[in-house]
C-alpha positions, 0 to 999 in steps of 0.5 A, spaced: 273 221 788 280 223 789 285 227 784 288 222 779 295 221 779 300 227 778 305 223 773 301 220 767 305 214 768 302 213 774 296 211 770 300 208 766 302 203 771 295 203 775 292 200 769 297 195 767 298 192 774 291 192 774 290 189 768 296 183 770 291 182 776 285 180 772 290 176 768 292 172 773 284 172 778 279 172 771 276 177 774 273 183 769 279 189 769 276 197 772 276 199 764 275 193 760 275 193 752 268 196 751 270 202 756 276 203 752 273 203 745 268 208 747 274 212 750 277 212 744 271 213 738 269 219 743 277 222 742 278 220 734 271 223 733 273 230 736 279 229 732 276 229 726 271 234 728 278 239 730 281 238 724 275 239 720 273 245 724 266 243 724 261 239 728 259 232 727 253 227 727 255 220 730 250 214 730 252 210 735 249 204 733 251 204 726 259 207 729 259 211 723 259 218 721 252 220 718 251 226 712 258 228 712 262 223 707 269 227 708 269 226 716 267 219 715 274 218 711 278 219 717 274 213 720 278 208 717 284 207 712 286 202 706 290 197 708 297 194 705 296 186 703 296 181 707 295 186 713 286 186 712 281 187 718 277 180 716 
C-alpha cells in the first residue's frame, strides 16, 4: 500500500471528491457510513478510556459500554429542546 499523503488536507480532498463521484455515479464511497462510524466509535471509545485512565469493556452489538457507568456517561449528552435524536 503507498504511503497516504503528507498534508492532511490531501486526504481531505480525496474524500470529498471521491464522495462528489459516488454522488454523481451511485456507486458505494471507499469508506462508506458504516466504515466511518466504526472509525469513529473506536476513537471516542479510546478518548473516554484516555481520560478516564482505565481500560474499557465495549460490546459491539449493543454499542455500549458494559460494567462502567461513569465511562458510558461520555457516550452520549442531554440535548437542548427542539434538538432531539428521534
Amino acid at each position: 500500500m503507498p504511503p497516504g499523503p503528507a498534508n492532511p488536507i490531501e486526504g481531505v480532498k480525496a474524500h470529498s471528491d471521491d464522495f462528489l463521484e459516488c454522488v454523481r455515479s451511485r456507486r458505494k464511497p471507499n469508506a462508506d457510513v458504516e466504515i466511518g462510524c466504526r472509525t469513529v466509535t473506536v476513537c471516542h471509545l479510546g478518548n473516554i478510556a484516555y481520560w478516564l485512565n482505565r481500560p474499557l469493556k465495549w460490546d459491539p452489538v449493543a454499542e455500549a459500554i458494559v460494567g462502567d457507568e461513569d465511562a458510558a456517561r461520555w457516550l452520549d449528552r442531554s440535548r437542548r429542546e427542539p434538538f432531539n435524536i428521534l
